[in-house]
Every structure is written in structure tokens, then in C-alpha cells.
VEXDOGU-353118 format. One record per residue (C-alpha): x, y, z; chain; residue in one letter; residue number from 0. Coordinates in steps of 0.25 Angstrom, whole numbers. Layout:
      px      py      pz   milo   zavo   roro
       X       Y       Z      A      A    NUM
...
***
This chain:
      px      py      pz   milo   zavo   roro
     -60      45      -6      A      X      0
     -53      58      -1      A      X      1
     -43      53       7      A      X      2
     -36      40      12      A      X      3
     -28      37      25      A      X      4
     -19      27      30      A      X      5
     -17      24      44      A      X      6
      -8      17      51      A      X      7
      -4      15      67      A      X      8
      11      22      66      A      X      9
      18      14      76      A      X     10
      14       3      67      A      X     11
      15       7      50      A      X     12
      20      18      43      A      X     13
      13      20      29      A      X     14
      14      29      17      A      X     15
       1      32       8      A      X     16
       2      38      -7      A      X     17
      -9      37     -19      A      X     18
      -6      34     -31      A      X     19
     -12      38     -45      A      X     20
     -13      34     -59      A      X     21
       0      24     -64      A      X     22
       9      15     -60      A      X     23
      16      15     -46      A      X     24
      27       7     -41      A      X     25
      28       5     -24      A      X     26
      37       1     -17      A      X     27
      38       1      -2      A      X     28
      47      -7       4      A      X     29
      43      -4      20      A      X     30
      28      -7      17      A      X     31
      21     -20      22      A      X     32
       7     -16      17      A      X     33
       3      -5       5      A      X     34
     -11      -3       4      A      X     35
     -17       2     -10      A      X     36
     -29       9     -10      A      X     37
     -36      14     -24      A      X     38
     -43      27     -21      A      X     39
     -46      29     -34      A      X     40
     -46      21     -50      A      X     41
     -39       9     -51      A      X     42
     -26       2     -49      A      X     43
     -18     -10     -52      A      X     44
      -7     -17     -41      A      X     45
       3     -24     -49      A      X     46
      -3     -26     -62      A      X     47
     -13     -36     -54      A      X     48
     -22     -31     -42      A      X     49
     -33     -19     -47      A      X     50
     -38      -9     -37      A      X     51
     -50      -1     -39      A      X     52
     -56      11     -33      A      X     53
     -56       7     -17      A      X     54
     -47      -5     -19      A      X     55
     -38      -6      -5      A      X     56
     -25     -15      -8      A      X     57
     -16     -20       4      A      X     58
      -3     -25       0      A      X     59
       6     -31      10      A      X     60
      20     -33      10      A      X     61
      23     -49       7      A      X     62
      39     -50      13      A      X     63
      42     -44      27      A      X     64
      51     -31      21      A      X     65
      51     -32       7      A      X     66
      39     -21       4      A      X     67
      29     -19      -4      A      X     68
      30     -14     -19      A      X     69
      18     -12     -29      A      X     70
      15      -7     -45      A      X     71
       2       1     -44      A      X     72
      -5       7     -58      A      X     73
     -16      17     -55      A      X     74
     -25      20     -67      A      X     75
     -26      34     -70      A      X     76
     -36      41     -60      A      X     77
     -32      31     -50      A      X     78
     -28      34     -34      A      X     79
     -22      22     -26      A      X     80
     -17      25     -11      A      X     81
      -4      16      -8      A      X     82
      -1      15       8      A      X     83
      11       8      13      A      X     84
      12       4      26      A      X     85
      25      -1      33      A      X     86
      25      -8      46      A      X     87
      34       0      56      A      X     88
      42     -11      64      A      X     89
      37     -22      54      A      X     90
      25     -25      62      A      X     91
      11     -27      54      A      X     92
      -1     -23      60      A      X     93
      -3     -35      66      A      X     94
       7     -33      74      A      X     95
      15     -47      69      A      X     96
      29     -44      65      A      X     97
      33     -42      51      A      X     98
      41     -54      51      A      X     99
      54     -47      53      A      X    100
      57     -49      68      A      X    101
***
């Protein structure tokens, strides 16, 4: 894979994609409801307990209305993992229901 995008409507999300390499990373985003993972490339562990693998996709989603999403990746060496946060504008989820903030 040469390159990855992420797309979302504008009026809707706001999101931020980074990769990650080889070692241990500590997120923290405190506006996101979902974070997605992709591993583009080795392996990964989420937390000590979930593996990703080559082409692994992993959606995490926020579990209380505003407190976040934080996770502890390691990459092994030679790895590549996309991380893409996305934060719904207004509180609005893509299925139009609220948030649970109204």
C-alpha cells in the first residue's frame, strides 16, 4: 500500500490521521468518539491483549458520551499502524441520532 486516506463529510466529523512505528505509543484524545487503527505493515498489540496483523482494521468507539478515547499500542520493529481519530462535530453520530447530550 502506497497510501491510505480518510474521508469524512465535513459538516459532520473532524478527524486527524497519523502512523505510527516501531514501540510503544500512548493516545489520548479526549474529543474522539471513534479511532480507527489500521496495520499497514508488521504487527501490533492494543493494550497488551488485542494482535493486529498485516491488514488488520480496528474500530474502537468511545463507551461514555465525552470522556474520550485513550489507548497503549506497541509496534514491533518494522511495523507501520495508521491511527485516525474522528470527532463528531455537534455531537451527532453518523446516524444522525444525538449523542446523548441534548
Amino acid at each position: 500500500m502506497l497510501d491510505l486516506n480518510l474521508m469524512t463529510r465535513r459538516d459532520v466529523c473532524q478527524h486527524y490521521m497519523q502512523r505510527l512505528y516501531a514501540g510503544e505509543h500512548v493516545v489520548c484524545f479526549e474529543d474522539a468518539q471513534q479511532v480507527l487503527l489500521y496495520c499497514a505493515q508488521g504487527r501490533a498489540r492494543l493494550g497488551g491483549a488485542t494482535e493486529l496483523e498485516t491488514g488488520d482494521l480496528l474500530l474502537l468507539e468511545e463507551e461514555q458520551a465525552q470522556q474520550g478515547i485513550s489507548l497503549q499500542l506497541h509496534a514491533d520493529e518494522d511495523s507501520m499502524v495508521y491511527l485516525m481519530r474522528i470527532s463528531f462535530l455537534n455531537n451527532i453520530e453518523p446516524t444522525g441520532v444525538g449523542h446523548g447530550l441534548e
